[in-house]
C-alpha positions as CSV (number, residue, x, y, z in Angstrom):
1,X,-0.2,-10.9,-4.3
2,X,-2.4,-13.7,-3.4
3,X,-5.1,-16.0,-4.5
4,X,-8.8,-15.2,-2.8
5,X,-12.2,-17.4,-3.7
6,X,-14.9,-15.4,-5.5
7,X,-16.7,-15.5,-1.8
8,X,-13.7,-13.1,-0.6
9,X,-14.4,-9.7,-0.3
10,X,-11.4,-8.6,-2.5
11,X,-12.9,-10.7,-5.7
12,X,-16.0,-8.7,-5.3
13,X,-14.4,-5.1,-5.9
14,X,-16.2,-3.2,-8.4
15,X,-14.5,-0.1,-10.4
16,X,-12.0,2.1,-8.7
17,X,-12.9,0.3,-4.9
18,X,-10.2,0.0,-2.7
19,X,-9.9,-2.3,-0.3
20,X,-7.5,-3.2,2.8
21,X,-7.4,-6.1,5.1
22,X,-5.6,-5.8,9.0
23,X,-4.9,-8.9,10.7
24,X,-3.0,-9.2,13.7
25,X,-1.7,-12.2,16.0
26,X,-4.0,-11.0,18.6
27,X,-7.3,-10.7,16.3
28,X,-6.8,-13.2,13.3
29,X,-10.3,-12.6,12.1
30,X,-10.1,-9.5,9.6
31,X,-10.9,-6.0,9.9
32,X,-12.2,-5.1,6.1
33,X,-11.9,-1.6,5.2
34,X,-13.6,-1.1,1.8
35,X,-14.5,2.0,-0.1
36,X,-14.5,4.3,-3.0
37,X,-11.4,4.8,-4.7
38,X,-9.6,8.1,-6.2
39,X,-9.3,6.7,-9.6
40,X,-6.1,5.3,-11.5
41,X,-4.8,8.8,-12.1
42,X,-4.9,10.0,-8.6
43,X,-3.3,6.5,-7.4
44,X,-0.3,6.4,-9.5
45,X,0.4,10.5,-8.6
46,X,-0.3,9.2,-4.8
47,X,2.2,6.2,-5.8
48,X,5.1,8.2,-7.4
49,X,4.9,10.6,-4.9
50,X,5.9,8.0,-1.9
51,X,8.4,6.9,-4.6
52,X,10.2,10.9,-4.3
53,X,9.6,11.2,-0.8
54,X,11.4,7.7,-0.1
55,X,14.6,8.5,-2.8
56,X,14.5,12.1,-0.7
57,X,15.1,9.9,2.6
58,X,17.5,7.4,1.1
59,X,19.4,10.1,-0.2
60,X,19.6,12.4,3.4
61,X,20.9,8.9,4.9
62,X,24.0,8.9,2.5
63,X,24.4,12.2,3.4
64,X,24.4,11.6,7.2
65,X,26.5,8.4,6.8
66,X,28.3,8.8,4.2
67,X,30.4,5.4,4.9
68,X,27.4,3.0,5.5
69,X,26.8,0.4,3.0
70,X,23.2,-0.8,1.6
């Protein structure tokens, strides 16, 4: 979470917009991607399903290292 002026272009996001900012060490200057959104529905299925997909992974570790510690 962060802090942006209203002259950012995350404060100016309208609706279901999504938004994504890349920075790197080599190009500090922002590449802005910005565009329509799926909706909060579509989202939060989108979110839960990484949510599955990583307890899926977490549990096929255990099962290949059954001894190894979190």
């Amino acid at each position: 979470m962060g802090k942006y002026d209203a002259s950012h272009p995350f404060a100016s996001l309208k609706g279901s917009d999504n938004i994504i900012a890349f920075t790197t060490k080599r190009f500090p200057n922002p590449l802005i991607v910005q565009g329509a959104g799926a909706g909060a529905a579509v989202t939060a299925f989108g979110v839960f399903s990484d949510i599955l997909k990583i307890k899926r992974q977490v549990e096929y570790a255990a099962r290949l290292h059954p001894n190894a510690h979190s």
